[in-house]
C-alpha positions as a printed Julia matrix, in Angstrom:
379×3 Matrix{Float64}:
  87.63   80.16  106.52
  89.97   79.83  109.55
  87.73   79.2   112.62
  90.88   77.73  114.68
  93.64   80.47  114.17
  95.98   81.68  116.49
  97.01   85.29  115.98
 100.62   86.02  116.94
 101.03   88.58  119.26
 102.75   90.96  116.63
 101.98   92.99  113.4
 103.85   93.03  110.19
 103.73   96.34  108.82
 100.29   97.12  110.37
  98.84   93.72  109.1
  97.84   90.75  111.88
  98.88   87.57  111.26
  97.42   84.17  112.5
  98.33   80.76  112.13
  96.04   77.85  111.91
  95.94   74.66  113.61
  96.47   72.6   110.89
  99.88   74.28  110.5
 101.34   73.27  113.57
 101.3    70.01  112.09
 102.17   70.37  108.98
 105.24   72.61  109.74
 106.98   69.24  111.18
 105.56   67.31  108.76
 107.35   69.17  106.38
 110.65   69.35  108.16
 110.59   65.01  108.32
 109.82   65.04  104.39
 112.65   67.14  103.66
 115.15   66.06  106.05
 114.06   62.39  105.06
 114.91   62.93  101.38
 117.82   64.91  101.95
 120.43   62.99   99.93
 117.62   63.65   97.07
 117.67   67.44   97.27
 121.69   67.47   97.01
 121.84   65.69   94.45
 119.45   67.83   92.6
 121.17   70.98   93.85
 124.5    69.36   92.76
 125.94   69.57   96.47
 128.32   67.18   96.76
 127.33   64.59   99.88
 129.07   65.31  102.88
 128.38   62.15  105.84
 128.11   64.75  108.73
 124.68   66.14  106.92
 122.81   62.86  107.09
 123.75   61.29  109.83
 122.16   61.8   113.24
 119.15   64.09  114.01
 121.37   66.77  111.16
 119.06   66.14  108.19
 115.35   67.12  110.17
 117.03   69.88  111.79
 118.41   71.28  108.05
 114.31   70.11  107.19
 113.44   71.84  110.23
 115.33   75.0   109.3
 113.67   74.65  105.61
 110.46   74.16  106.28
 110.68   77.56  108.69
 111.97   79.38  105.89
 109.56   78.11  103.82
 106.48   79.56  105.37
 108.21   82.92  105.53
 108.71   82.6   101.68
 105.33   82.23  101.6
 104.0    85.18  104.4
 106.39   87.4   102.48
 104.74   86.35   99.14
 100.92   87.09  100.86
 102.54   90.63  102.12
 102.98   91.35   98.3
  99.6    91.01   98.04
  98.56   92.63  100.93
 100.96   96.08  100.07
  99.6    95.81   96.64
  96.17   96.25   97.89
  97.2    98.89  100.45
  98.11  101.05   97.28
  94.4   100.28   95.96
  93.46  101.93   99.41
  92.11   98.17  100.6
  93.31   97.11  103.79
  94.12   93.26  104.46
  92.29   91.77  108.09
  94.91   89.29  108.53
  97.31   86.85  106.81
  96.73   83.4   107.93
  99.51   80.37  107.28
  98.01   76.84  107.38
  98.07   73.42  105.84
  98.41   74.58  102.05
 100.36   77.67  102.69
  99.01   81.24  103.64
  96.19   83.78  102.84
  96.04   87.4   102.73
  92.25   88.09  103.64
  91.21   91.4   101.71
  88.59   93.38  103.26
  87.0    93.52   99.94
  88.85   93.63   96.19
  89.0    96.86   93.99
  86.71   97.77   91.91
  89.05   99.01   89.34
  89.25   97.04   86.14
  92.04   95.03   86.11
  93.37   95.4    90.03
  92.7    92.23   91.04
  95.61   90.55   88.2
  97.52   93.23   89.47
  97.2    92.67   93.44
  97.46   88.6    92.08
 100.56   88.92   89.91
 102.32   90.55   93.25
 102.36   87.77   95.26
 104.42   85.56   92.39
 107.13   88.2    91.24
 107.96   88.21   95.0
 108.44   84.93   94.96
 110.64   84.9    91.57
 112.62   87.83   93.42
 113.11   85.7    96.53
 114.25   83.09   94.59
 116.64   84.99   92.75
 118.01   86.85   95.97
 118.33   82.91   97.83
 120.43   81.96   94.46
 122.87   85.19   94.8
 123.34   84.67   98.81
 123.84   80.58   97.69
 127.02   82.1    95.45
 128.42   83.79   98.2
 128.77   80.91  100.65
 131.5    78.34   99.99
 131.15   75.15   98.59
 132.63   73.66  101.84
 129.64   75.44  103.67
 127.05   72.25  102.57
 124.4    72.63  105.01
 123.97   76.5   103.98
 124.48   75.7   100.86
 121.39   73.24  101.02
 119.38   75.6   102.56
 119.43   78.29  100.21
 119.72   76.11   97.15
 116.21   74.51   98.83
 114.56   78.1    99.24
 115.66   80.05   95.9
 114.3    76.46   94.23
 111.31   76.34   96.43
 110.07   79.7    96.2
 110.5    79.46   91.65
 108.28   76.47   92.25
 105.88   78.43   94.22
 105.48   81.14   92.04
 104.97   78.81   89.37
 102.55   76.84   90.94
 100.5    80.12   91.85
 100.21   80.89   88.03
  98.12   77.76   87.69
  94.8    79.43   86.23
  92.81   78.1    88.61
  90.77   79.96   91.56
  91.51   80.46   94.33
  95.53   80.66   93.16
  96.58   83.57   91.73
  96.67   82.26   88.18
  92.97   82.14   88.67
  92.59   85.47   90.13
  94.47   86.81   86.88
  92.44   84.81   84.54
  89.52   86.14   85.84
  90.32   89.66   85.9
  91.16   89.42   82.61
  88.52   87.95   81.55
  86.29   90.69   83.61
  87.37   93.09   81.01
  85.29   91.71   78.15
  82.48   90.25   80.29
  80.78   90.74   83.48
  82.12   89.74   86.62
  80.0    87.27   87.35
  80.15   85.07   83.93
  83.59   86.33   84.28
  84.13   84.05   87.95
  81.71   81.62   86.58
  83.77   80.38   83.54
  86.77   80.74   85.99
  85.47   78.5    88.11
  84.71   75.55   85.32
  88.81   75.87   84.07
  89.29   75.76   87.79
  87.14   72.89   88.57
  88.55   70.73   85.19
  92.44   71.57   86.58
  91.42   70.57   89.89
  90.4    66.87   88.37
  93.42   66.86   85.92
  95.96   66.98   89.36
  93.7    64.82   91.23
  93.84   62.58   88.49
  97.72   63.23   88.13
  98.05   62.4    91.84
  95.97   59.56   91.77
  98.24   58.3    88.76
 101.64   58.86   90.32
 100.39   57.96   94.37
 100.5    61.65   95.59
  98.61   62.01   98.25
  99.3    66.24   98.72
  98.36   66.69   94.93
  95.35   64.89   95.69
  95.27   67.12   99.03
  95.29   70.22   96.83
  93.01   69.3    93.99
  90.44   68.95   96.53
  91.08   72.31   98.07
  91.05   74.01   94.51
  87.4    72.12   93.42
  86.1    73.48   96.85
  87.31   76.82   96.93
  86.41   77.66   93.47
  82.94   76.35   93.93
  83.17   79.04   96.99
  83.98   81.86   94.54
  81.4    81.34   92.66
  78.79   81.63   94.9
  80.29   85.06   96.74
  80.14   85.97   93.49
  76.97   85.53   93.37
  75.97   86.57   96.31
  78.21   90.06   95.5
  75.6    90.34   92.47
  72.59   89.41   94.65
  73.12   92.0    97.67
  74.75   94.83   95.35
  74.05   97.84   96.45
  71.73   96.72   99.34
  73.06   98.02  103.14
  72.11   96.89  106.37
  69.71   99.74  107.07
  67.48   98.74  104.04
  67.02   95.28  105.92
  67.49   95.63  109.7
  64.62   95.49  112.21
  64.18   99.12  113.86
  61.66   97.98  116.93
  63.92   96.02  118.78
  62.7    93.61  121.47
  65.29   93.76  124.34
  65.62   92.13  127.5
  67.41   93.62  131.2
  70.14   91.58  132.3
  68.74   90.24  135.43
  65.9    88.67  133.68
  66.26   84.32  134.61
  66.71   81.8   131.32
  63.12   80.5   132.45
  61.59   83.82  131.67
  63.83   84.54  128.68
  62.35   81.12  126.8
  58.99   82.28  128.12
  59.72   85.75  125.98
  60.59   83.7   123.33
  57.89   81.38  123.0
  55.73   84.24  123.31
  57.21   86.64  120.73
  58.84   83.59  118.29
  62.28   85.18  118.68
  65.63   83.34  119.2
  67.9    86.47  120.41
  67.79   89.22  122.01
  70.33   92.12  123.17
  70.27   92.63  126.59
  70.2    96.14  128.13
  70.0    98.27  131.51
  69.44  102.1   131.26
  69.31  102.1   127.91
  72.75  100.85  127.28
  73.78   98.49  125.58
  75.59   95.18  127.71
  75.42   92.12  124.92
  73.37   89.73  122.68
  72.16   86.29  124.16
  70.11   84.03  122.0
  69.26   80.01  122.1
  72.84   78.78  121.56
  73.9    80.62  124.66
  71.43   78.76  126.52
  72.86   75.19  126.9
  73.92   73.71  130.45
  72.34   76.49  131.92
  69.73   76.4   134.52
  65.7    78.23  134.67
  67.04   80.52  137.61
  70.59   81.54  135.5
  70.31   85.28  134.93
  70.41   86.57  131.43
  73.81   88.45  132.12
  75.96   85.23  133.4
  74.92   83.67  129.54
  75.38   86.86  127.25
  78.22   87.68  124.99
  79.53   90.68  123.63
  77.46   91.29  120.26
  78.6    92.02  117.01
  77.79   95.4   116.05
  77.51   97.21  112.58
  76.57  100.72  111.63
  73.66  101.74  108.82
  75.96  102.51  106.11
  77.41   98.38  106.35
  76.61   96.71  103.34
  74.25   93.62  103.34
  77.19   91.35  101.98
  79.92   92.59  104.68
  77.45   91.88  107.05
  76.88   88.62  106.13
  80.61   87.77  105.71
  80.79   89.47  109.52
  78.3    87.17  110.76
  79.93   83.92  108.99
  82.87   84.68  110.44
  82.48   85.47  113.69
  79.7    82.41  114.13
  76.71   85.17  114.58
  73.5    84.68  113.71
  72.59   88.1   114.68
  74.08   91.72  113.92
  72.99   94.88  116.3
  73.2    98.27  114.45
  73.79  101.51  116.01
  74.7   105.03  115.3
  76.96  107.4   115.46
  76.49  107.51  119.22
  76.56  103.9   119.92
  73.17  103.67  120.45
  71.14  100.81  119.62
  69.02  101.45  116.41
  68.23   97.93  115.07
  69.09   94.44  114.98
  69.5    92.17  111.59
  69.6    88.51  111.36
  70.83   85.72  109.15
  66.9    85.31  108.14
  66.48   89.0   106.91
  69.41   88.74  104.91
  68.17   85.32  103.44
  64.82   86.12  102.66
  66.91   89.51  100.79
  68.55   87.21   99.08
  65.8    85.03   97.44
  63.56   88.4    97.0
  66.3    89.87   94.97
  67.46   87.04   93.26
  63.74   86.33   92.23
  63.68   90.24   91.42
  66.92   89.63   88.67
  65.7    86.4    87.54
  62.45   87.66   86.18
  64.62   90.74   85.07
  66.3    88.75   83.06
  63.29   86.98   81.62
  61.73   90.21   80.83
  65.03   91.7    79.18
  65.27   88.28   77.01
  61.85   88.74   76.13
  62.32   92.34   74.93
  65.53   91.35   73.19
  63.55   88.72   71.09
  60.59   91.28   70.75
């Protein structure tokens, strides 16, 4: 999802976390929204107006200070996720905060019935517990205090409203996650996801519609983002059905065609003309150096040697499944995976086209499945 990230050089307990591009402008976006509607938010906290907080550069360092706090309600809110799953025994790759708040990447989701609302429904008690703990600090500072009182007036109200908001049944918010793990307990998962995805998709148009209506640009901002990502659940869900049960070894080419690191770009295009390949790993001595294929080839010149253009590969073992593999290739921007064994040694090499033509094979192989079950049914 996040091909611009920057991971900070830290962990929080054991877990990476990254922040996008697009939040590094949002973040002080945020702080001139709140520090320009500052009289607004005291009033609604009941703070009585004090000229020293609005006056100056005071109110966008307060929204500053606000919109930093914030984004840790909401890393702290994709930790309760991410702990939730650690007790499933699935690890999290990374949390990532950007434009619409953060994301606690699973490595994959339980396959016990019913952990999914449960990892889901983590990530908004937090929140109602933050909330609750901002309100009880807000009752220990004194009235006089108005800028801290602003500030954690701002976050216990802030982080109700986000745990609200994340109860919207609609993928990919945790209201939708819930809805559809419940509804995974009657039907299979993928009808399950699939009539998630249409209450998704008609919520998505009623706040687009909303924000349309009442000249709301981020409503509009995050319809959009819930109509695309649920159209993205469905089809992982579809391709989890497709590629269930199918692992890289059942798909990988096991004659690999190599080439030696000192071979020129002139006679690499000449290998693949000849043998209607686009990428090759690249060895010496039977060990393994990197991948280079035809994207690696641009600005270079006939004489460049192979090993001045290749990049470390991506590398998988037998055992991978075909959809992690997939997922490992979209992410990383591979088009190519190289398999080896135990040993590190090279044993095969898949690409994006093996797993596609998997893909229509097997969904040709359940679509005449079902056919032939409908057929018996009405037999």
């Amino acid at each position: 999802m996040f091909t611009r990230a920057i991971r900070l050089p830290f962990r929080l307990l054991g877990i990476p976390v990254s922040l996008d591009l697009s939040f590094l402008i949002v973040l002080p976006l945020f702080a001139f929204l709140i520090g320009s509607q500052l009289p607004v938010y005291l009033r609604l906290l009941q703070i009585s107006p004090d000229p020293a907080l609005v006056d100056g550069l005071t109110p966008y360092l307060l929204g500053l200070l606000a919109a930093i706090g914030l984004f840790i309600s909401v890393l702290i809110h994709e930790l309760g996720h991410a702990l939730t799953a650690r007790g499933y025994g699935v690890q999290t790759r990374e949390i990532t905060l950007w434009l619409l708040g953060g994301v606690a990447q699973l490595e994959q989701m339980p396959r016990t019935r019913g952990a999914e609302a449960v990892i889901a429904i983590a990530g908004p008690i937090v929140s109602v517990l933050l909330a609750g703990f901002f309100g009880l600090l807000r009752g220990v500072v004194p009235p006089e205090a108005a800028g801290g009182q602003f500030l954690l007036g701002y976050l216990s109200l802030i982080n109700l409203s986000l745990a609200l908001f994340n109860l919207l049944p609609a993928l990919p918010l945790d209201g939708g996650r819930i809805l559809r793990s419940l509804l995974a307990l009657y039907y299979p998962h993928l009808e399950a996801t699939r009539t998630a995805t249409i209450i998704s998709k008609l919520l998505a148009f009623a706040l687009g519609l909303l924000g349309l209506l009442i000249g709301n640009l981020f409503l509009i901002l995050i319809a959009f983002f819930i109509f695309i990502a649920a159209s993205a659940e469905a089809e992982q869900a579809v391709l989890s059905r497709t590629l269930e049960g199918l692992v890289v070894r059942d798909l990988m080419t096991r004659e690999v065609s190599w080439v030696p690191p000192h071979l020129s770009v002139g006679g690499l295009l000449e290998k693949m003309k000849l043998e209607r390949h686009v990428g090759y790993p690249v060895l010496e001595d039977g060990r393994l150096l990197g991948l280079i294929g035809l994207e690696d080839l641009q600005d270079a010149t006939l004489n460049t040697p192979v090993r001045e253009r290749m990049r470390p590969p991506l590398l998988a073992e037998e055992q991978t499944t075909a959809l992690e593999a997939l997922q490992r290739m979209a992410e990383k921007g591979f088009s190519r995976l190289l398999i080896t064994d135990a040993y590190g040694n090279l044993v095969g090499i898949l690409s994006k086209t093996d797993l596609l033509r998997a893909l229509q094979l097997r969904s040709a192989h359940l679509s005449l499945s079902g056919k032939s079950d409908s057929s018996t049914d009405r037999a």
